[in-house]
PyMOL Python script that loads the backbone (N, CA, C, O; Angstrom):
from pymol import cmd

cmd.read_pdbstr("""\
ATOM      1  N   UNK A   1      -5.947 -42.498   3.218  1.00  0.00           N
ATOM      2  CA  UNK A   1      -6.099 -42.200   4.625  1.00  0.00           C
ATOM      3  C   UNK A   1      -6.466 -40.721   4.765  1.00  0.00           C
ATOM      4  O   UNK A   1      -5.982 -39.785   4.130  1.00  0.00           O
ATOM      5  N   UNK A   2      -7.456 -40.680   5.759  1.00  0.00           N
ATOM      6  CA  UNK A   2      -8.109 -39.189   5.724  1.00  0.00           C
ATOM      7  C   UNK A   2      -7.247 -38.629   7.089  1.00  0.00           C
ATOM      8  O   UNK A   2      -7.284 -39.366   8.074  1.00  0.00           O
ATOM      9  N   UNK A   3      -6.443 -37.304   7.194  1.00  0.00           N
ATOM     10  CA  UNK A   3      -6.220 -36.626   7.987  1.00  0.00           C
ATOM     11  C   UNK A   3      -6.781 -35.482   9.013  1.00  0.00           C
ATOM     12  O   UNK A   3      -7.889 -35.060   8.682  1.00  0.00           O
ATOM     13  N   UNK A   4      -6.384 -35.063   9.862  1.00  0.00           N
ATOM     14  CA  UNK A   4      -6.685 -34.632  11.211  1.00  0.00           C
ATOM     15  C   UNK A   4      -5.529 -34.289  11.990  1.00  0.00           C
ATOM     16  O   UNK A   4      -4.389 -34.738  11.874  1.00  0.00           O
ATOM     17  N   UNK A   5      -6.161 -33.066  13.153  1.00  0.00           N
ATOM     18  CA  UNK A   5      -5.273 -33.020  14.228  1.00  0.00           C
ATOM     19  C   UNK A   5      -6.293 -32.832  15.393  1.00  0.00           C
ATOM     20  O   UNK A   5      -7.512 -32.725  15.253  1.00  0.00           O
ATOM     21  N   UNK A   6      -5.631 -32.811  16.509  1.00  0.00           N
ATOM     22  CA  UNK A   6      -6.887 -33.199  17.822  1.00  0.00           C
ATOM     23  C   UNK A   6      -6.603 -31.322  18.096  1.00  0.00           C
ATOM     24  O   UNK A   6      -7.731 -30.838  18.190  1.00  0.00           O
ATOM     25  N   UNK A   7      -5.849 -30.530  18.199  1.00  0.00           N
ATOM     26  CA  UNK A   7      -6.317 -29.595  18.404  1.00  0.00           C
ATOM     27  C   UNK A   7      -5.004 -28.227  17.641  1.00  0.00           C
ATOM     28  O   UNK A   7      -4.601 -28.530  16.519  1.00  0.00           O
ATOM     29  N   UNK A   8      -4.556 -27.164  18.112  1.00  0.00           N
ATOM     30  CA  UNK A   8      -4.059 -26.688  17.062  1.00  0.00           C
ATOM     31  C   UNK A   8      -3.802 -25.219  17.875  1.00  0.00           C
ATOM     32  O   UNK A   8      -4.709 -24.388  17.837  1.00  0.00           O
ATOM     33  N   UNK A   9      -2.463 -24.894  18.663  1.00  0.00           N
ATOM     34  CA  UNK A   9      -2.555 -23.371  19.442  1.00  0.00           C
ATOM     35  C   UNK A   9      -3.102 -22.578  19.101  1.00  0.00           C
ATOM     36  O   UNK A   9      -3.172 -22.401  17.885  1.00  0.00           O
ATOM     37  N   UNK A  10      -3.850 -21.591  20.116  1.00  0.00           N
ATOM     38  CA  UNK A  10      -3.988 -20.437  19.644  1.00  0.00           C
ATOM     39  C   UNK A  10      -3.925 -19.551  20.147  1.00  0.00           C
ATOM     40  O   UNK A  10      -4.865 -18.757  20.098  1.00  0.00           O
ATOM     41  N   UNK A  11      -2.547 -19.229  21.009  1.00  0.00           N
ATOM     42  CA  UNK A  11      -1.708 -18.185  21.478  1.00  0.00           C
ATOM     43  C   UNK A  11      -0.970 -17.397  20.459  1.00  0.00           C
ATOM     44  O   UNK A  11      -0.664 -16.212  20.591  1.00  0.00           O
ATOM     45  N   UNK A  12      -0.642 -18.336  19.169  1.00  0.00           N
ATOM     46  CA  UNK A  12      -0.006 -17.533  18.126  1.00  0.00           C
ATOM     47  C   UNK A  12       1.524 -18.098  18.096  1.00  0.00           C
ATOM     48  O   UNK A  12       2.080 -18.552  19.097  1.00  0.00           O
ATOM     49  N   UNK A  13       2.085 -18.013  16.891  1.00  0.00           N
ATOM     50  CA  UNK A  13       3.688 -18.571  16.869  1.00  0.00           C
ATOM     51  C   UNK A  13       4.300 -17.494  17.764  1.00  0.00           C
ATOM     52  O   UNK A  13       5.384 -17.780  18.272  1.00  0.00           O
ATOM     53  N   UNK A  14       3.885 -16.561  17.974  1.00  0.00           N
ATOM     54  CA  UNK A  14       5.372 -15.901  18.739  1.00  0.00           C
ATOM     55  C   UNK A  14       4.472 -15.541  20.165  1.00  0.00           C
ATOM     56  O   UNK A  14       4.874 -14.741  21.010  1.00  0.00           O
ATOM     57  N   UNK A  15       3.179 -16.293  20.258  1.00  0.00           N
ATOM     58  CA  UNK A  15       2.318 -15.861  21.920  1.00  0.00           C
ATOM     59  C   UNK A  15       1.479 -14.533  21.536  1.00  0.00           C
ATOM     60  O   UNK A  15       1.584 -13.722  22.456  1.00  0.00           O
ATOM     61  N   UNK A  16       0.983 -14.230  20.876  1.00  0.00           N
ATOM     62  CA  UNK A  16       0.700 -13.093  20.200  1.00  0.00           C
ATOM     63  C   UNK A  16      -0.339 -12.610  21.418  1.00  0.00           C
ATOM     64  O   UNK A  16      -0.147 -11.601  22.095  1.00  0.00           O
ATOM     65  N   UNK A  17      -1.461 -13.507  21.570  1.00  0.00           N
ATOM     66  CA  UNK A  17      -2.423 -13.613  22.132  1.00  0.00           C
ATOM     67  C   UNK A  17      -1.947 -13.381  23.913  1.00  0.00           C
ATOM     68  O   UNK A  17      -2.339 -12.402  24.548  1.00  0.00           O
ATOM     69  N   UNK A  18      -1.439 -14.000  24.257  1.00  0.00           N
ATOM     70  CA  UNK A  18      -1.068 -14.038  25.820  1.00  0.00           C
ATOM     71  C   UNK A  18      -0.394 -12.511  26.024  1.00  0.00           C
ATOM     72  O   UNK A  18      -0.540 -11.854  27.055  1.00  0.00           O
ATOM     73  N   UNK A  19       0.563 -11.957  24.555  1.00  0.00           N
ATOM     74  CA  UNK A  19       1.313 -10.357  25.126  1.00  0.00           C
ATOM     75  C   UNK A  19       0.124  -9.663  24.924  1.00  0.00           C
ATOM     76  O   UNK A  19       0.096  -8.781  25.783  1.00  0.00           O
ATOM     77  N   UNK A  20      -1.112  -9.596  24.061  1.00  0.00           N
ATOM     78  CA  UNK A  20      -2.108  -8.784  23.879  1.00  0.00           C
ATOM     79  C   UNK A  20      -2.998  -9.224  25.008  1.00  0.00           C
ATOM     80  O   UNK A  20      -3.750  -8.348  25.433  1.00  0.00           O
ATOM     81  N   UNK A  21      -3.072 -10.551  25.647  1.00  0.00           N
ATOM     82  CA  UNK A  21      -3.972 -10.494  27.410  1.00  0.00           C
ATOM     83  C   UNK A  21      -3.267  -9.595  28.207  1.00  0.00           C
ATOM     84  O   UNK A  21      -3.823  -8.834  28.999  1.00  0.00           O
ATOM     85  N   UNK A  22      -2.161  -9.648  28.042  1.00  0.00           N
ATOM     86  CA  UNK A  22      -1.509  -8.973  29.037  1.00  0.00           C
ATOM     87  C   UNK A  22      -1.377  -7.577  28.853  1.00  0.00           C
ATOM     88  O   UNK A  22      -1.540  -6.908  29.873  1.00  0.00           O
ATOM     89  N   UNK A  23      -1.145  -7.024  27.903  1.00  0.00           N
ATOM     90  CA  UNK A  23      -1.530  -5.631  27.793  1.00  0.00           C
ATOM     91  C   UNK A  23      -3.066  -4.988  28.073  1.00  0.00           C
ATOM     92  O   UNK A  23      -3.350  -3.866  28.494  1.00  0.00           O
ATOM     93  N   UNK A  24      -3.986  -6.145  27.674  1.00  0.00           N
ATOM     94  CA  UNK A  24      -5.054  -5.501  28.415  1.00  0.00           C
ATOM     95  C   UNK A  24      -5.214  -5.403  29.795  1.00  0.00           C
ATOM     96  O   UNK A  24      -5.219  -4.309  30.359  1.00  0.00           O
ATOM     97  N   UNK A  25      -5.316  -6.212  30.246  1.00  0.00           N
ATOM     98  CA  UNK A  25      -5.113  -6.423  31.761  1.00  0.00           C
ATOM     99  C   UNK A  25      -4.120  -5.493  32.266  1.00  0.00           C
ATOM    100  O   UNK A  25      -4.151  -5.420  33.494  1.00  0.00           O
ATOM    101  N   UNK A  26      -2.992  -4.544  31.543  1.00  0.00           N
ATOM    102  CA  UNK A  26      -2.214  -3.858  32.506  1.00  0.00           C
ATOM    103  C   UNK A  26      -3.031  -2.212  31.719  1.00  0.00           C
ATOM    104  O   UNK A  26      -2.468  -1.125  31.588  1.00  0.00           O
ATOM    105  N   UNK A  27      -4.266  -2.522  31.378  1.00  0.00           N
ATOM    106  CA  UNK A  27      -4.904  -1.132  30.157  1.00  0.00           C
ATOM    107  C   UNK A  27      -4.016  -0.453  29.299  1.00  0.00           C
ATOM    108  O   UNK A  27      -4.142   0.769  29.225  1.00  0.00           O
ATOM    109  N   UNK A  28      -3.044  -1.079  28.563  1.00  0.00           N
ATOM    110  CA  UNK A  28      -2.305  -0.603  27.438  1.00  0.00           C
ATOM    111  C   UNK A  28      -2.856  -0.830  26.092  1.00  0.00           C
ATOM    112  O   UNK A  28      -2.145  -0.604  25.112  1.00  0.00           O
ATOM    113  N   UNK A  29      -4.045  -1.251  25.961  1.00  0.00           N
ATOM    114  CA  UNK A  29      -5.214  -1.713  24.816  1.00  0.00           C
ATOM    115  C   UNK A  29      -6.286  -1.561  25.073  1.00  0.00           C
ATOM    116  O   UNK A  29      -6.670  -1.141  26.164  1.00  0.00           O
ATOM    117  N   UNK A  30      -7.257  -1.973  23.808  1.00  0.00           N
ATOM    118  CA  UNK A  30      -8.455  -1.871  24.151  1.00  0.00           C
ATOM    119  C   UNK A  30      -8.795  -3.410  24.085  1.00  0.00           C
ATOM    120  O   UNK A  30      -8.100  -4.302  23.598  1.00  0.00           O
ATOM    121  N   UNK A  31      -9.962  -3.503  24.657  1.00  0.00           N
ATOM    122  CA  UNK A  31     -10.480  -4.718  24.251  1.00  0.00           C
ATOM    123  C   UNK A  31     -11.460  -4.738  23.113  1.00  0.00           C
ATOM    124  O   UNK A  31     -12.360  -5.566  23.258  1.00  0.00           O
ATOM    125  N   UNK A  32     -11.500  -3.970  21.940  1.00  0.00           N
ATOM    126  CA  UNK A  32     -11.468  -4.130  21.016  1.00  0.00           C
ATOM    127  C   UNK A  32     -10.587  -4.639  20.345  1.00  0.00           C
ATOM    128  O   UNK A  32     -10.718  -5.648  19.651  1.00  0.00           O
ATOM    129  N   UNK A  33      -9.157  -3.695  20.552  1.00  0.00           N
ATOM    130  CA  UNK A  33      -7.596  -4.082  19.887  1.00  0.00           C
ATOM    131  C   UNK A  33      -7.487  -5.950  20.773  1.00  0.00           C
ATOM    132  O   UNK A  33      -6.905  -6.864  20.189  1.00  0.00           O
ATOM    133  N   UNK A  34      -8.031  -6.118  21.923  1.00  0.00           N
ATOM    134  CA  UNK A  34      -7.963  -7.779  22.127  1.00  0.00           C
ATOM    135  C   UNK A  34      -8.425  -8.437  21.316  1.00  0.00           C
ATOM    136  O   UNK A  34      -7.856  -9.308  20.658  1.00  0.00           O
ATOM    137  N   UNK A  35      -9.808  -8.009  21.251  1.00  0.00           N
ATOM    138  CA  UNK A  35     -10.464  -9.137  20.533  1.00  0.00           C
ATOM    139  C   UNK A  35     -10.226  -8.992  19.148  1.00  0.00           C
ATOM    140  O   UNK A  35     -10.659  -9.903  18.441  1.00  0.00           O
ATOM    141  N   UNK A  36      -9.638  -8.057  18.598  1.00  0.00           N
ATOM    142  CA  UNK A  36      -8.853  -7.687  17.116  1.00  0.00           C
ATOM    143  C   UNK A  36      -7.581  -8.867  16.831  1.00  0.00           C
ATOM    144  O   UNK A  36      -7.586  -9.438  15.740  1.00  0.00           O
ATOM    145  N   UNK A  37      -6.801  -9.111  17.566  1.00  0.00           N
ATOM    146  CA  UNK A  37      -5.731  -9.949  18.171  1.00  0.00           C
ATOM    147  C   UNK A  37      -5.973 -11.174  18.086  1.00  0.00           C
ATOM    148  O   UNK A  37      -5.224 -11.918  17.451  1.00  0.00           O
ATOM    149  N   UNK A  38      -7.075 -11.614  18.718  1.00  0.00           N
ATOM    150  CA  UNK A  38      -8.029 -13.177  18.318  1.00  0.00           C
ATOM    151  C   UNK A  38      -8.658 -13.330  17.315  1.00  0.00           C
ATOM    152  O   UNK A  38      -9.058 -14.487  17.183  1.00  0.00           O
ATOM    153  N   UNK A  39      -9.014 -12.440  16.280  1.00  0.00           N
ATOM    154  CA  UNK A  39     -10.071 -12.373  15.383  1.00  0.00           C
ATOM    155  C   UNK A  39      -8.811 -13.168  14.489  1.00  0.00           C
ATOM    156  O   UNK A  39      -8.866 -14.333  14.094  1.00  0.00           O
ATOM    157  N   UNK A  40      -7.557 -12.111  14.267  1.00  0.00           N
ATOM    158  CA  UNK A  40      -6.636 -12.290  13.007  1.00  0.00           C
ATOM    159  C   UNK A  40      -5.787 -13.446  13.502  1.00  0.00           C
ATOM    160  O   UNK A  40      -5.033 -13.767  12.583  1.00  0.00           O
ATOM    161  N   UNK A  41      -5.562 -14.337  14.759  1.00  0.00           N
ATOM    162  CA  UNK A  41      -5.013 -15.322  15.262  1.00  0.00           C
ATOM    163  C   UNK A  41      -5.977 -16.502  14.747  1.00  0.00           C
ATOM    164  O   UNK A  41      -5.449 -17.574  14.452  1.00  0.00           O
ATOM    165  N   UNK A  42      -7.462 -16.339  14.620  1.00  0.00           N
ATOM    166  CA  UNK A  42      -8.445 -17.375  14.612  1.00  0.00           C
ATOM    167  C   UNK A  42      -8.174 -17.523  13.036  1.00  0.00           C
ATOM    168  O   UNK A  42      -8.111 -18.673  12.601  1.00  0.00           O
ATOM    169  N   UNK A  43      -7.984 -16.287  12.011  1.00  0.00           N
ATOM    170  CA  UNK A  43      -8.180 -16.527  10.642  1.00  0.00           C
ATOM    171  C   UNK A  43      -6.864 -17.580  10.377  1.00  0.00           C
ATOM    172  O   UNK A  43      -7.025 -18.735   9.981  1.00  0.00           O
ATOM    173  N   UNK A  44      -5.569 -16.991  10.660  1.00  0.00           N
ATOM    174  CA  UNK A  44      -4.452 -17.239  10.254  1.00  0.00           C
ATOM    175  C   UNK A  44      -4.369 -18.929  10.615  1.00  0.00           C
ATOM    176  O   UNK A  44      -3.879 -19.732   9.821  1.00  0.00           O
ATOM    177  N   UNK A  45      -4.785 -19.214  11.599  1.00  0.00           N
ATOM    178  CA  UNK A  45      -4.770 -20.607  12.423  1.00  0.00           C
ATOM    179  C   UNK A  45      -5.717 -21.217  11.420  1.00  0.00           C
ATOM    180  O   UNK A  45      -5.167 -22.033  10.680  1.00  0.00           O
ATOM    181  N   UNK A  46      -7.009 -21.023  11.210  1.00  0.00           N
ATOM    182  CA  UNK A  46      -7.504 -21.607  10.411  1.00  0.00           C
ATOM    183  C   UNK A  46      -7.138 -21.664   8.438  1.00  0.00           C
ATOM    184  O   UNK A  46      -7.562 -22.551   7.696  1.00  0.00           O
ATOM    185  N   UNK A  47      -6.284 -20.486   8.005  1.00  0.00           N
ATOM    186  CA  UNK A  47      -5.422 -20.256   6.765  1.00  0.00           C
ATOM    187  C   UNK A  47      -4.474 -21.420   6.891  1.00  0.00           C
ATOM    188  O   UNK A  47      -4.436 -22.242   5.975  1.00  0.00           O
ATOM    189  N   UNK A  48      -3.690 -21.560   7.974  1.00  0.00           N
ATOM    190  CA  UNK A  48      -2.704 -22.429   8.089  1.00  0.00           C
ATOM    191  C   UNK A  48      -2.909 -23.704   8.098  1.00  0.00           C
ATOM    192  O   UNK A  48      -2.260 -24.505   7.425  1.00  0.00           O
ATOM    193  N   UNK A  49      -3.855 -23.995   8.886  1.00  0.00           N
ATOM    194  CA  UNK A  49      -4.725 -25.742   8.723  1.00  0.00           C
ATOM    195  C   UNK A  49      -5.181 -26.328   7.243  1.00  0.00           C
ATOM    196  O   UNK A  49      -5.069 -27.470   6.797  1.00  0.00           O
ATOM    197  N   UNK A  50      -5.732 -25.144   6.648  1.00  0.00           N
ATOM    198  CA  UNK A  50      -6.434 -25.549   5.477  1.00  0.00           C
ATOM    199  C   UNK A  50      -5.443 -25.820   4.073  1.00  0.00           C
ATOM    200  O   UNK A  50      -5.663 -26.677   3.217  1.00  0.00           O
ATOM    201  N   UNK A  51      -4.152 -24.721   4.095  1.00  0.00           N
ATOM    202  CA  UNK A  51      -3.129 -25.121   3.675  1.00  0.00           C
ATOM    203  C   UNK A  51      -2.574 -25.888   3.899  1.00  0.00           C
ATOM    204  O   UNK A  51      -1.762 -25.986   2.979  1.00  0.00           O
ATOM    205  N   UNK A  52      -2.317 -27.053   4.993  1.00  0.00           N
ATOM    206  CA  UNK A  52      -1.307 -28.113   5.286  1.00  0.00           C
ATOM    207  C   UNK A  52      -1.908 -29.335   4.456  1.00  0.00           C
ATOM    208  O   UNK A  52      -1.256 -30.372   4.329  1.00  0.00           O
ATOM    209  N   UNK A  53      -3.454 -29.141   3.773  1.00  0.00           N
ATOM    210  CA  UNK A  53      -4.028 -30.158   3.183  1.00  0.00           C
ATOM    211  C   UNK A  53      -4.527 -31.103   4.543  1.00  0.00           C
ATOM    212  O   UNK A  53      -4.161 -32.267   4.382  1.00  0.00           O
ATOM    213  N   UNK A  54      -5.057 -30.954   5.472  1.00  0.00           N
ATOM    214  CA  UNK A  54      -5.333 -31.680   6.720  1.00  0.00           C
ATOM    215  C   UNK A  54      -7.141 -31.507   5.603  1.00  0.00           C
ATOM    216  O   UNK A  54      -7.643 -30.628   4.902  1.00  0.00           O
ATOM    217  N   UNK A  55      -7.667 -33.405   6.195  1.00  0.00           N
ATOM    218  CA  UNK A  55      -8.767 -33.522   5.721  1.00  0.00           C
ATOM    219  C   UNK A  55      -9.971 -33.100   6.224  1.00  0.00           C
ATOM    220  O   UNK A  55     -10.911 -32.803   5.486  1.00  0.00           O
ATOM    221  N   UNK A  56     -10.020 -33.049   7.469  1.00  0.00           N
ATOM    222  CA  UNK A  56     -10.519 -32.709   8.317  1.00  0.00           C
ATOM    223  C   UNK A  56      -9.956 -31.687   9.870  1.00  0.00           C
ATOM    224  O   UNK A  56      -9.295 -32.062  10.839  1.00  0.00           O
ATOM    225  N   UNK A  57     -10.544 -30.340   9.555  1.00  0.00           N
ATOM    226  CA  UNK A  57      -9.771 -29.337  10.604  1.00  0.00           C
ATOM    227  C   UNK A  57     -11.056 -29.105  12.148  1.00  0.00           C
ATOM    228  O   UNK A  57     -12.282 -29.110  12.263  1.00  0.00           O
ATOM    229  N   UNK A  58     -10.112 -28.964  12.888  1.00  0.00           N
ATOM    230  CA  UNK A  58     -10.950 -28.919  13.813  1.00  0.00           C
ATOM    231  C   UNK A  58     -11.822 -27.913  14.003  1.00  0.00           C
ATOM    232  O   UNK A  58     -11.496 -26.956  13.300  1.00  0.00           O
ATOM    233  N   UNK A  59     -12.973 -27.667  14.767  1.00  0.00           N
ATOM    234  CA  UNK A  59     -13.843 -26.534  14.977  1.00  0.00           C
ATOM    235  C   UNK A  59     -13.527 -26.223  16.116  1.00  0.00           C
ATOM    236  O   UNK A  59     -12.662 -26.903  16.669  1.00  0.00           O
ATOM    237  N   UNK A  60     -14.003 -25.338  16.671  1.00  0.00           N
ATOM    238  CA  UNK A  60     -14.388 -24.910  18.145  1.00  0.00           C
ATOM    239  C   UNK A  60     -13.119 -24.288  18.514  1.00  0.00           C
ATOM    240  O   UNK A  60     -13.080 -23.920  19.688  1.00  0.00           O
ATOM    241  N   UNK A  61     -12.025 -24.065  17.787  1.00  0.00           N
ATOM    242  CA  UNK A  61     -11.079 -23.546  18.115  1.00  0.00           C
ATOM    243  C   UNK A  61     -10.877 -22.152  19.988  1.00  0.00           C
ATOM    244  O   UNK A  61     -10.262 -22.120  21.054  1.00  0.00           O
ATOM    245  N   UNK A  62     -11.793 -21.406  19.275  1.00  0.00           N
ATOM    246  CA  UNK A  62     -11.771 -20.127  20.147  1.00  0.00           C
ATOM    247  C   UNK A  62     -13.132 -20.252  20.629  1.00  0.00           C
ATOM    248  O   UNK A  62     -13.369 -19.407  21.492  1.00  0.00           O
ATOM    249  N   UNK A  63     -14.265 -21.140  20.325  1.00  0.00           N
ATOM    250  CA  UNK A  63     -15.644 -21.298  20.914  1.00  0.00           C
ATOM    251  C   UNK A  63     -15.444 -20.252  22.513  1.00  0.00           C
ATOM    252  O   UNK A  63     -16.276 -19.370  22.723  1.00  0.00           O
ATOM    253  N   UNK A  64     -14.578 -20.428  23.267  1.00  0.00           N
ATOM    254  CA  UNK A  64     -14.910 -20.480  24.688  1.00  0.00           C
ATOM    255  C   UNK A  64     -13.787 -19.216  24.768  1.00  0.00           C
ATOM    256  O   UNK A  64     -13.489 -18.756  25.871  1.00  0.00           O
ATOM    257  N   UNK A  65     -13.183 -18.685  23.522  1.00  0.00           N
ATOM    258  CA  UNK A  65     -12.268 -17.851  24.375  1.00  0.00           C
ATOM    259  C   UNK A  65     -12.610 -16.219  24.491  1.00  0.00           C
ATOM    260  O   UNK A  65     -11.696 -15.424  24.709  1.00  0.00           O
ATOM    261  N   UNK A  66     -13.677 -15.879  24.367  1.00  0.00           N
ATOM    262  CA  UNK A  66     -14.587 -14.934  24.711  1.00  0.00           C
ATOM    263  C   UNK A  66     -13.578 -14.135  25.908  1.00  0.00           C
ATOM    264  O   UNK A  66     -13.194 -14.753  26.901  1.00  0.00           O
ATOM    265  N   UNK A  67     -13.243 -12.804  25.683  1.00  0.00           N
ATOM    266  CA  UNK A  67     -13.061 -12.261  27.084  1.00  0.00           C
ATOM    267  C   UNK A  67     -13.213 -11.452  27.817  1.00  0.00           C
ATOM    268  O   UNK A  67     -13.429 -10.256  27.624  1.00  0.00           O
ATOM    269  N   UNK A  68     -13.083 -12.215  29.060  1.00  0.00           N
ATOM    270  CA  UNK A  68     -13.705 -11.717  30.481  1.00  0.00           C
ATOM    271  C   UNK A  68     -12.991 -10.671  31.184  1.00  0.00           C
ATOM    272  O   UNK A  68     -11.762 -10.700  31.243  1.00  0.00           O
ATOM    273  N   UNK A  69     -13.564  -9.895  31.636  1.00  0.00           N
ATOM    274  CA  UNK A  69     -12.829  -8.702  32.174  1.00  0.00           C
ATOM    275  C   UNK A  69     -13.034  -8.942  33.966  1.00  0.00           C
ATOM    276  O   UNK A  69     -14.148  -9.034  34.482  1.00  0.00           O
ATOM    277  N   UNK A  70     -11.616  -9.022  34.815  1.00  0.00           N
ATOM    278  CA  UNK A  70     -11.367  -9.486  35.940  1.00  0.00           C
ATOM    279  C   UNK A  70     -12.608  -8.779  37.103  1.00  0.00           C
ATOM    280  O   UNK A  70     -13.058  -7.642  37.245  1.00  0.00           O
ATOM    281  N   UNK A  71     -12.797  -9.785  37.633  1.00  0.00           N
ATOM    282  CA  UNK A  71     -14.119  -9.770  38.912  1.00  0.00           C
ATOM    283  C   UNK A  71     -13.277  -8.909  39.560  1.00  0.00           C
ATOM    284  O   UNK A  71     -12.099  -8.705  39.269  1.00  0.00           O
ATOM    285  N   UNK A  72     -14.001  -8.335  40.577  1.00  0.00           N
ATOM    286  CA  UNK A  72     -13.066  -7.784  41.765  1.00  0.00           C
ATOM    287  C   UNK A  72     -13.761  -8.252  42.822  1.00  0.00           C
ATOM    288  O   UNK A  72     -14.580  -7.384  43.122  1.00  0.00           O
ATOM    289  N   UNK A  73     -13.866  -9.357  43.671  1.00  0.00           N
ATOM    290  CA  UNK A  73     -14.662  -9.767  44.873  1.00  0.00           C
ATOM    291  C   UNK A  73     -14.295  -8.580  45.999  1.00  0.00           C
ATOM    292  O   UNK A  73     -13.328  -7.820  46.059  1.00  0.00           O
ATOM    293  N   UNK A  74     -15.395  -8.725  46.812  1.00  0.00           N
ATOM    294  CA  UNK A  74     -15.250  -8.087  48.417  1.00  0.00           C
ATOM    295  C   UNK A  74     -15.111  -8.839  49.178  1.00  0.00           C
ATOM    296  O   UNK A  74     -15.767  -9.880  49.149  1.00  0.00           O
ATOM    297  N   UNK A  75     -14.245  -8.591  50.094  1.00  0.00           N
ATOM    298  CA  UNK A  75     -13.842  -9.385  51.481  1.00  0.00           C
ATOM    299  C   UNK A  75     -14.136  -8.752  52.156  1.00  0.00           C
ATOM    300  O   UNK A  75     -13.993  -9.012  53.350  1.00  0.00           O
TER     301      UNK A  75
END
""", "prot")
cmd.dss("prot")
cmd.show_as("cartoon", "prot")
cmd.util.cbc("prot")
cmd.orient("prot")
């Protein structure tokens, strides 16, 4: 039987990702140091999959998590 999982966090075991959104967003980082944060969350997530012996790991993990720096609309 060939293995799989349908998808796989990537906030990080301890939220790594969500305290480093949030430090950017309050400018206590760079968004370099963000996207530094996702880079080593994307490796480790994918280190960890490939070690569990899963036959098939998913892609597209972070495809979309690109980030956006907040609009400011006018009213």
């Amino acid at each position: 039987m060939k293995t799989s999982i349908v998808g796989y966090p990537r906030v990080g075991s301890l939220r790594e990702l969500k305290f480093a959104s949030e430090k950017y967003f309050r400018k206590e980082i760079t968004e370099t140091e963000l996207q530094e944060t996702a880079k080593t969350l994307r490796f480790e997530n994918l280190k960890a999959q490939k070690e569990s012996g899963l036959d098939f790991i998913p892609s597209n993990d972070f495809s979309s998590q690109k980030v956006y720096k907040p609009r400011t609309f006018k009213t």
